[in-house]
N, C-alpha and C positions, 0 to 999 in steps of 0.2 A: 631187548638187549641194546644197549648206550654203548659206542664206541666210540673216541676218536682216533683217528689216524692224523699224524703229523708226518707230511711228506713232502718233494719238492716237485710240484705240477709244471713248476715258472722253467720248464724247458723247451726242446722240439718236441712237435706231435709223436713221431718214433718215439725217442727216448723214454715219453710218459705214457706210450700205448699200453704195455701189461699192466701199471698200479692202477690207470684209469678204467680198465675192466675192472680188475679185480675190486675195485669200490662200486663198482657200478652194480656187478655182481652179487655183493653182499648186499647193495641196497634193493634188489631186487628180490632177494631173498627174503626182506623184512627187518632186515639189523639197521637201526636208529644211525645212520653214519653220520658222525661230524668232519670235517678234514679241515687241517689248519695246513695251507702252503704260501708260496713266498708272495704269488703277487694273480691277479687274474690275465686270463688267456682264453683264445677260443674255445680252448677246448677243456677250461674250466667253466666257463659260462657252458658248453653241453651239458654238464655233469650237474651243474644247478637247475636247467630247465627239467632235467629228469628226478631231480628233485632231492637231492642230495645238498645238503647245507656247508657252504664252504664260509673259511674265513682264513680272510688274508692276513697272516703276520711273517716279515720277513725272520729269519735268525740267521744272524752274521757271523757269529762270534760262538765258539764249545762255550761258553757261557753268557748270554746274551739277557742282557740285567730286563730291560721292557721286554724281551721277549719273554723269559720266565713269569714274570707279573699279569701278562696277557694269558699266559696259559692256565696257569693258577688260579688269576678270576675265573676263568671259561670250567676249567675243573670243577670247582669251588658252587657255580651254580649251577653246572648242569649233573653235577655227580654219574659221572662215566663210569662203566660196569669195567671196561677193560678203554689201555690204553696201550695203542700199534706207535710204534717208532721203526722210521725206514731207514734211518742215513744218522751218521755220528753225530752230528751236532742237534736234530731232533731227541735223540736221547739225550744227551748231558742234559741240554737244558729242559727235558720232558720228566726228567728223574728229580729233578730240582725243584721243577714247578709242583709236582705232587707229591712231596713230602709231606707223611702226615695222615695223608689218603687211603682208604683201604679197596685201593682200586688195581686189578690184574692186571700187568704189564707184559706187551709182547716189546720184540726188539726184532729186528730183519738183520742178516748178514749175507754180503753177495757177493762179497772175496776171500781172499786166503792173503790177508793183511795182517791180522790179529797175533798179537804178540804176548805172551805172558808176561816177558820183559818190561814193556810199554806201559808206566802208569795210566796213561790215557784209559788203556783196555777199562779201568776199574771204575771208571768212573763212564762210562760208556757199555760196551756190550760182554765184558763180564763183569758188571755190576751184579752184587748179591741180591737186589731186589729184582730185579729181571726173572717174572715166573718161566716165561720160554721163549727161547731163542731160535726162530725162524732160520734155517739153512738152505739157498739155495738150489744145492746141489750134494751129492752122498759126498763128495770132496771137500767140500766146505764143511759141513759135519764134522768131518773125521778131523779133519784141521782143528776146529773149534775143542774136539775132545782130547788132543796130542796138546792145547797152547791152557784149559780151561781149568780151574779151582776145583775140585773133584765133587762139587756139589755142583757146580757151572753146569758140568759134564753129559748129567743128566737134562736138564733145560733144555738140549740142543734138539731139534727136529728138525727134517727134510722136508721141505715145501717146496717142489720143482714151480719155477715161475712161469707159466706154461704158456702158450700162443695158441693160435687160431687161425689155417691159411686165410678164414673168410677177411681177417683184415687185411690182406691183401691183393683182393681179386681185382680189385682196378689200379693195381698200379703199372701205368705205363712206362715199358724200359726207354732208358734213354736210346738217342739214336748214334750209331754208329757212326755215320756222317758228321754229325755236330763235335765229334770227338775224335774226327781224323782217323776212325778206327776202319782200316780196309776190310772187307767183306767177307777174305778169309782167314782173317784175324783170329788167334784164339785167346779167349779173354777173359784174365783171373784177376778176381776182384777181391780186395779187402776190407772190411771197413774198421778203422779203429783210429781214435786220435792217439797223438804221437805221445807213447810214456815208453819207458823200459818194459814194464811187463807187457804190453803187447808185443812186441817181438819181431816190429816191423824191417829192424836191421837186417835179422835172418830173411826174409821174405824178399827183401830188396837185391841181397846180396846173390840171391837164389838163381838170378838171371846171369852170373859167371859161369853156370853151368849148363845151363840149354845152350843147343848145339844152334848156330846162329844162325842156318836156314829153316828153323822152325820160326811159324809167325805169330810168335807168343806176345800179347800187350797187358800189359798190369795197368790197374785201374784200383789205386788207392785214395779210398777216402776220410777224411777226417779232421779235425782241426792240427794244423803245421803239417800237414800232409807236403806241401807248397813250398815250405819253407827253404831256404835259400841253405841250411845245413841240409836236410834231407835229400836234394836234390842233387848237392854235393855226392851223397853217395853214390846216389846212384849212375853218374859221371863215372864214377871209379869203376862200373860194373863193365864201361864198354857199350851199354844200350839206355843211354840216356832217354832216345828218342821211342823206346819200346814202353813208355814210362808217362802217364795219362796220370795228375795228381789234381785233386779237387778241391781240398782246403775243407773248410767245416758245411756240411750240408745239412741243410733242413730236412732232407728227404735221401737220405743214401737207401733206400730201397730201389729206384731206379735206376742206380748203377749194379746192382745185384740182380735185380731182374734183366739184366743186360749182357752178363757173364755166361762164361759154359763151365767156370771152376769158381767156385769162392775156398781163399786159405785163412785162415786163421793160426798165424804162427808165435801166439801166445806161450810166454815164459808160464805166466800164471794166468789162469781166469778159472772169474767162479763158476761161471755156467756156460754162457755165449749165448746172448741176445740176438746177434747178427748172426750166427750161427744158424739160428733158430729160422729167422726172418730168410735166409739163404734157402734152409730148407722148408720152408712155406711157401717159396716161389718155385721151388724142384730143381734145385741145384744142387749138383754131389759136390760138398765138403772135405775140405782136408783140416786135421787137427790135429796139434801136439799133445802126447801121452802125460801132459803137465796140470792139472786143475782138471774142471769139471765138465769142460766141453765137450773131451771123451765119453760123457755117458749119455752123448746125444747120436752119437756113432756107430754104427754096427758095421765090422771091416769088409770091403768087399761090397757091403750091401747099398748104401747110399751114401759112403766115403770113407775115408782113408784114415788112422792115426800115424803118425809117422813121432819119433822120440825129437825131444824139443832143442832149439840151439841148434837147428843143423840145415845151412842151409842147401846141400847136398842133398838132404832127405826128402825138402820141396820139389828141389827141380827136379828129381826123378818120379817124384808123384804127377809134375804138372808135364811131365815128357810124357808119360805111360798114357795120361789122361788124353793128350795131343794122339795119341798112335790110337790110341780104342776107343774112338769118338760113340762108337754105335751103342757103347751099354751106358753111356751119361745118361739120357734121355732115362733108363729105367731106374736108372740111380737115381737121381731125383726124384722119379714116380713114388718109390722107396721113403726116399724123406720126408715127404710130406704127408704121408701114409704111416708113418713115425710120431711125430709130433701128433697127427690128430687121435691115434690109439693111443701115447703113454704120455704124451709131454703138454697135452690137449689142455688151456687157461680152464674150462670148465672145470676140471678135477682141482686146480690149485683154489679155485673160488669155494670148492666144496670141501676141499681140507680145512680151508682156514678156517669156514667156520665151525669144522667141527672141534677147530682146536679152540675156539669162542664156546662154544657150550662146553663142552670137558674142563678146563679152567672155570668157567660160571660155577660147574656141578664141583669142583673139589674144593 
């Protein structure tokens, strides 16, 4: 079985920790993997030493004229059994490049972006030639079938993008000290860069409502976390100084490993990666009933959902949480005891390919 995967590796070690299993996985499996990404990296060169074939081409451009010609030779002579597209502009220009070809095409989708509206969509992930469409999460699905072409509809499938705590048994949390965090601090962390659909507004604004001899400190990270407007707001809250912001890290698991709450006050998300990673290290979670992070959630048991847009609904999750410190520890024992039964990267390694042979067989 010849595949390639067109994806973008040229990120943080985080960011590219699940695609890099999951190639790792299929290659361990025995599936012939190729991967075309932007540019080499440490931890592209791991994936070559274990023997996985990479090739570097950037794509710049939803149509990228040498990028296309590049993949189309590569097509052309290695005649790929099936071909994985992760992110929009690997498709536009991966549907382009194999025109012609009678070769099974997957496509990945990881939000609740997708518009019927939107020409783009058609020439990207509800293209007619797209055998199936990869969903991260049952929310993302349903999305994909309320926005898709009634043949689209059917293409769509759940593929949880799953984790493993063992990638994270050595990461050490930051220290308290180095971030002016006092000792009996309590410390809710989030990690997202700054867009509207993450919902960092809400979360910020969350600290007008904890009663102000609670010693709550927020530890946001992300890129423009820092930023001179963000900060702003959170001036407006009254607790500037309760307000630890990081800017873009390499490594925000060490701020997550550092918290007794991580929130997630996402408008929309397609699953929640940090989510994931929060609960890989045994953190009780809070999430909005908005997107697909709720189904990493069970209420009571290893976190909260709370309805999205409210930032009311935080602070009383992150007050409760302050008052009954003594059942976090199990809440977290809980999540990560979650993830390794249902959300476990094994299981998403061993979907995929079974959706590689079943496409093969049809």
């Amino acid at each position: 079985m010849k595949v390639l995967i067109i994806t973008n590796l040229y990120l943080s070690r985080s960011a590219t920790l699940h695609d890099r299993n999951l190639i790792l996985g299929l290659h361990e499996k025995g599936v012939a993997v190729t991967v075309i990404t932007r540019g080499q990296t440490t931890e592209t060169k791991e994936l070559e030493i274990a023997g996985v074939r990479l090739v570097y081409q950037p794509i710049n451009r939803k149509i990228d004229i040498q990028a296309i010609r590049e993949i189309r030779s590569l097509i052309k002579e290695e005649r790929f059994d099936i071909l994985h597209f992760t992110y929009g502009k690997a498709i536009t220009n991966g549907l382009i490049a194999s025109a012609g070809f009678k070769t099974k095409i997957i496509a990945y989708l990881g939000s609740m972006r997708l518009h019927w509206h939107d020409p783009f969509s058609y020439i990207s992930f509800l293209n007619h030639r797209i055998d199936k469409l990869i969903c991260i999460s049952d929310a993302v699905r349903e999305h994909v079938i309320k926005q898709a072409p009634l043949k689209m509809k059917k293409k769509a499938v759940r593929i949880f993008k799953g984790a493993d705590p063992d990638w994270f048994r050595d990461v050490s949390p930051a220290r308290r000290a180095d971030l002016g965090i006092p000792e009996n601090a309590f410390i809710v962390c989030c990690v997202a860069n700054i867009r509207k659909i993450k919902g960092l507004d809400w979360l910020i604004y969350s600290a007008r409502y904890i009663p102000a001899d609670l010693p709550v400190k927020f530890i946001l990270v992300g890129s423009q976390t820092d930023s001179f407007e963000v900060r702003k707001k959170m001036g407006k809250t009254g607790r500037l100084h309760d307000f630890i912001t990081t800017g873009y890290s390499e490594d925000p698991t060490v701020y997550t490993a550092l918290c007794d709450l991580y929130v997630q006050p996402s408008v929309s998300e397609g699953f929640g990666r940090s989510v994931m990673e929060a609960m890989c290290l045994e953190k009780p979670v809070v999430v909005t009933n908005k997107g697909g992070a709720k189904e990493l959630v069970k209420e009571g048991v290893n976190g909260f959902i709370i309805p999205v847009k409210s930032a009311r609904a935080i602070a009383d999750k992150i007050v409760y949480c302050y008052n009954n410190q003594e059942i976090l520890k199990n809440m977290g024992r809980m999540g990560k005891e979650i993830i390794i039964n249902e959300f476990n990267h094994r299981s998403t390694i061993e979907e995929t390919y079974r959706l590689y042979e079943d496409l093969l067989k049809s």
